[in-house]
N, C-alpha and C positions, 0 to 999 in steps of 0.2 A: 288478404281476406280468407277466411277460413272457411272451404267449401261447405255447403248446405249439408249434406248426405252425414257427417260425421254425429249431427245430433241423436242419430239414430246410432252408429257406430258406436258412441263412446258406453252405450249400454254393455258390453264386452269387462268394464271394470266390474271386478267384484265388491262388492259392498262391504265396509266397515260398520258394527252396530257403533249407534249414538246414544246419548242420554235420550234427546227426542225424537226416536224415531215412531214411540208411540203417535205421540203427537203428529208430528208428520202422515204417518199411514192416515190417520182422521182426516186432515187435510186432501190428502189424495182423492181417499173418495168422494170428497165432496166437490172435487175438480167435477164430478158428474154432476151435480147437482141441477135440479130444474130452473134455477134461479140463475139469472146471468150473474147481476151483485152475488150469491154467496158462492161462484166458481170463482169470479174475479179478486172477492177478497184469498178464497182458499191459495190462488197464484199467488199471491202479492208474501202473504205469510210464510208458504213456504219458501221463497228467496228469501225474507228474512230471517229463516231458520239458518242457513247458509248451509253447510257442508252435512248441518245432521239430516237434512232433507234427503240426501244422497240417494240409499239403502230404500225408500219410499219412491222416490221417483223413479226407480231400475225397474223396482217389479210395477209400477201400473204402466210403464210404458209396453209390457204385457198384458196387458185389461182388457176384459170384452166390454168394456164399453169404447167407442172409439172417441168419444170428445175426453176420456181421461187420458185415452193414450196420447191423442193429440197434446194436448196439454202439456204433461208431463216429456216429450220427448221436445216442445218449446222448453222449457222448464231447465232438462238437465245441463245443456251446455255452460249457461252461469254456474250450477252450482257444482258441478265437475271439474270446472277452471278452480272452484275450492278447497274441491277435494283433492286435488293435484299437488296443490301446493300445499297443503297439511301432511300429504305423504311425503311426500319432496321433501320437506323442513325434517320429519324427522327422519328418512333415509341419511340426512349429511350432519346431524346434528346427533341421534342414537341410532346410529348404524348397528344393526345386528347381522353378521353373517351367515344366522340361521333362517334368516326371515329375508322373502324377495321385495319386503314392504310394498306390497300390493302395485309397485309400478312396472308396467308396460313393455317389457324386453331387456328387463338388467339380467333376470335368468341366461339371457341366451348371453348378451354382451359378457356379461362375467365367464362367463365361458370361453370366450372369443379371447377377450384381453387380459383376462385375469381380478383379482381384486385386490387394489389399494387405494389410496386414498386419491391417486392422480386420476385413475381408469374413475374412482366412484365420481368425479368432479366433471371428468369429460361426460360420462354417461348425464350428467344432472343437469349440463348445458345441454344434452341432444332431447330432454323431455323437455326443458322451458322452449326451444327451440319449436314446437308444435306436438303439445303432448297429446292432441286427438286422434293425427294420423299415428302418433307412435302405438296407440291404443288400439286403432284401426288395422294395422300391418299387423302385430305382434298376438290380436285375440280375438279378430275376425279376419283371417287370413283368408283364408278357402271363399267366403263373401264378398269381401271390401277390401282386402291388402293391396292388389294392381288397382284397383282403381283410385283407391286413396293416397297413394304412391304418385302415382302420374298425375293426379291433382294437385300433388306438393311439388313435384318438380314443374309442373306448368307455373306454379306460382313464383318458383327462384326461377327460369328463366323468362320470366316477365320481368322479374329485380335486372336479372344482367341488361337485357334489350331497353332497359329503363333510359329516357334521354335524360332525366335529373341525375346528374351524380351520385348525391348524396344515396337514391337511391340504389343506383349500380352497388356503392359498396358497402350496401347494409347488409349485403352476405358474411355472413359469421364462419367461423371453424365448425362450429357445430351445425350450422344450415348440412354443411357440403357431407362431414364424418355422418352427420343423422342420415343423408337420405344413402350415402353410399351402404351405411349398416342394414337399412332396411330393404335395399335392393340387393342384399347378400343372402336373404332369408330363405332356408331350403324350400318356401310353399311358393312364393312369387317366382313369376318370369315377367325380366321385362320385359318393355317394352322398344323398337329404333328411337322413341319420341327419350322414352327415361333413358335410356344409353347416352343418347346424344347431348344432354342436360346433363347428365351425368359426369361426362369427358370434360365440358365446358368448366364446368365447376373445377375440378380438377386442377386445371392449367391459372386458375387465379391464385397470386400469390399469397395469397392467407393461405391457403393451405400447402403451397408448397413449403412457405417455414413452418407450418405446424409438424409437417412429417421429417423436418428435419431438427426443432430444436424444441425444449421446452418438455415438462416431465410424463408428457403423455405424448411426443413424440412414437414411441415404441408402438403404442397402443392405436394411433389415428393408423401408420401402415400398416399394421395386421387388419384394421378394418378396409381400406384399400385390397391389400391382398386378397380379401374374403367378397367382396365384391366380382377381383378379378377369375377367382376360382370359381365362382358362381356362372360366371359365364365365358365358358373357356373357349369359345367359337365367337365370339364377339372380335369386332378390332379396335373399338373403342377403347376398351381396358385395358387392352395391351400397347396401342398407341400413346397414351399417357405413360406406362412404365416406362415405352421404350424415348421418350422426350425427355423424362426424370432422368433416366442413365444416361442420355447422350448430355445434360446440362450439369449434372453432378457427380464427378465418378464416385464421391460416397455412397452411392447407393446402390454398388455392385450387387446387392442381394434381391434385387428387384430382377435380376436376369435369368435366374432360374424360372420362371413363370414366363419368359418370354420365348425360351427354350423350348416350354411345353408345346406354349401355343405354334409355334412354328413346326414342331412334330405333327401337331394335331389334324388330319388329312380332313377331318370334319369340316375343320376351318376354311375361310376362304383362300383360293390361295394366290390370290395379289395380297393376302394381309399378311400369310406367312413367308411367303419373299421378301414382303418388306421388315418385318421384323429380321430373317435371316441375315439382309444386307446392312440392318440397323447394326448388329452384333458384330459384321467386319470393320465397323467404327470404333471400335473399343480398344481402348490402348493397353501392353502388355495382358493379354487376353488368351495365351495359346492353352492353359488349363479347357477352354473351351473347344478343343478340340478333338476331343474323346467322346463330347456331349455330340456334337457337330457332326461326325462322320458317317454315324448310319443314315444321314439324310443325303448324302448322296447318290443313293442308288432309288430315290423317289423319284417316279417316274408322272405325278402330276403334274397336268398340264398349267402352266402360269398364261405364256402367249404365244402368240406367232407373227411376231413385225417383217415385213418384208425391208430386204434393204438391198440395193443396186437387181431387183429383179430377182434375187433369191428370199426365200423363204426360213428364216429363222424360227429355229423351235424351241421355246424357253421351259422347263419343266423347273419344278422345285430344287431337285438334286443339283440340278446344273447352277442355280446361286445360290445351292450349299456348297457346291464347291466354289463355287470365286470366292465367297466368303472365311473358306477355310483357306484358303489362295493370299487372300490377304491377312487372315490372320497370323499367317507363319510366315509375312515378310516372301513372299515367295513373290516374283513379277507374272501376270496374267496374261500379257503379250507373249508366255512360253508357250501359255496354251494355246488349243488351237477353235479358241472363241471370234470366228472368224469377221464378225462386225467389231470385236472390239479391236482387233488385231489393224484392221484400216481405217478406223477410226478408234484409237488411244482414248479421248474425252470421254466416250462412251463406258467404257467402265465405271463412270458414277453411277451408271443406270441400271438396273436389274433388270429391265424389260428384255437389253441386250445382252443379257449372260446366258445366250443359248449358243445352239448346235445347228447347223444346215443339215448335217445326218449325223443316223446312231455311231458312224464308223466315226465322225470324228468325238460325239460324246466318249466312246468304246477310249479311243487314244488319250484324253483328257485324265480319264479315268486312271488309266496304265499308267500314264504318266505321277499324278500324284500319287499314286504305290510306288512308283519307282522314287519318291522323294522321301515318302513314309521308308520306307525298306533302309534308305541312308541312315537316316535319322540314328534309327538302333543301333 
């Protein structure tokens, strides 16, 4: 169901001239009319003018009279669904690359992904996919964009939480690539509600094969990536990368943005621990170890688990270094991580990749320089 509020929003499209838009504008005003029959007739004619009504209905739904605005802003959403699809048809049908054919955010997409024939086909499912909110994000941004945002993702995860089947998986590629594009948009900030809708989406397999195969493969993960750039203190975004690389090592190029975020002191940091720990998963991975190193002397706090009556203190640097500890194949029982050391299982865990004190972080430290220094 297509939220209330966009009827008003989709006034943001710029008008095409028609043959009748004279005709139309007459029409309009007579939406004022004293007579209820000739307002009712002037409604009924202008939806059967269909799309050339357009350019008339945009500007009275500007009108100091309010029964024309009213009207008219009943009015446009039929004939807007018309107008969409007339530009639509000839966007994929006489594509001009000098012209943004009057739709809704191919400016920015085409910048994002590029232009060919796959990116122009993906972007044409993310407008049929709900072209009001794409209208609403992309050209009333600063008014309606978060809110018409979180409208749309309220509505896909109503589809997922759906107990019909059928509808759980009437989620499309282009549901999930639309709202991630539009939550990438430098004026919006999400929202917990859209991150968390967002994440979910993600992990359904339509789009995991999308970002793996088929000719706009390329183009749906840069709109991912653009999503995840958008919100680099998030752990949403980066928790879905880092699921992608732990299920496909084809997707080694997803790691760089995971790297960030675990620099990121902004970030949280039980997210950046777990992504640091995620990245000591990574097979033949030691390139990542020159990215890796200046995080060991981060001294943000992750936690502080007690264990036999001591007090363990886990900072970030210290499961950058276990991390880098396993990614050179090195054994972590050398170190002197003294939970993990009496307890071995423990090293799955990042909470216990601390210190009881600085002097033994100090020795931890020493030590892998002393492993570094071999190495050359």
């Amino acid at each position: 169901m297509t939220p209330m509020f966009t009827s008003v929003l989709i006034l943001a499209l710029a008008p095409y001239a028609t043959p009748d838009v004279g005709q139309a504008e007459e029409l309009v005003h007579e939406l004022g009319h004293p007579s209820f029959k000739v307002r009712e007739r002037a409604s009924k004619q202008l939806v059967d003018l269909g799309r050339s009504a357009y350019p008339a209905l945009a500007a009275g739904a500007d009108d100091s009279s309010a029964e024309v605005r009213r009207r008219c802003q009943l009015l446009l959403p039929v004939v807007f669904d018309l107008e969409i699809k007339y530009r639509l048809d000839e966007f994929l049908s006489n594509y001009d690359a000098k012209k943004d054919h009057g739709l809704p955010g191919w400016p920015r997409f085409q910048k994002l992904v590029g232009d060919t024939p796959a990116t122009r086909d993906l972007f044409a499912g993310l407008v049929r996919a709900d072209a009001r909110v794409m209208d609403a994000v992309e050209n009333r941004t600063a008014t309606n964009g978060p809110r018409a945002l979180q409208s749309r993702c309220q509505i896909l995860q109503a589809r997922l939480n759906s107990p019909d089947f059928s509808t759980r998986t009437s989620v499309q590629l282009s549901d999930v690539v639309q709202a991630l594009f539009l939550a990438s948009h430098p004026s919006v900030s999400g929202t917990p509600q859209i991150s968390a809708t967002l994440g979910q989406l993600c992990y359904l397999p339509i789009f995991r094969q999308g970002i793996m195969t088929g000719s706009d493969a390329a183009a749906v993960k840069t709109v991912l990536l653009a999503w995840v750039d958008r919100n680099p203190e998030d752990t949403n975004p980066v928790y879905v990368l880092i699921n992608m690389i732990s299920t496909n090592p084809n997707l080694k190029d997803l790691v760089t943005p995971v790297i960030r975020f675990a620099a990121n002191k902004k970030a949280p940091p039980y997210g950046r621990c777990h992504a640091l720990h995620s990245l000591g998963n990574l097979a033949n991975a030691t390139e990542l170890v020159k990215q890796l190193e200046p995080l060991i002397t981060d001294e943000t706090l992750f936690n502080t688990p007690n264990w036999n009556g001591m007090r363990i203190t886990t900072q970030v640097g210290d499961v950058a270094l276990a991390t880098l500890i396993r990614l050179t194949d090195q054994k972590i029982l050398e170190y002197p991580y003294v939970a993990i050391k009496a307890n071995p299982g423990w090293a799955a865990s990042y909470v216990w990749q601390g210190f009881k004190d600085d002097a033994d972080r100090k020795a931890a430290r020493a030590k892998w320089k002393e492993w570094k220094d071999k190495q050359k």
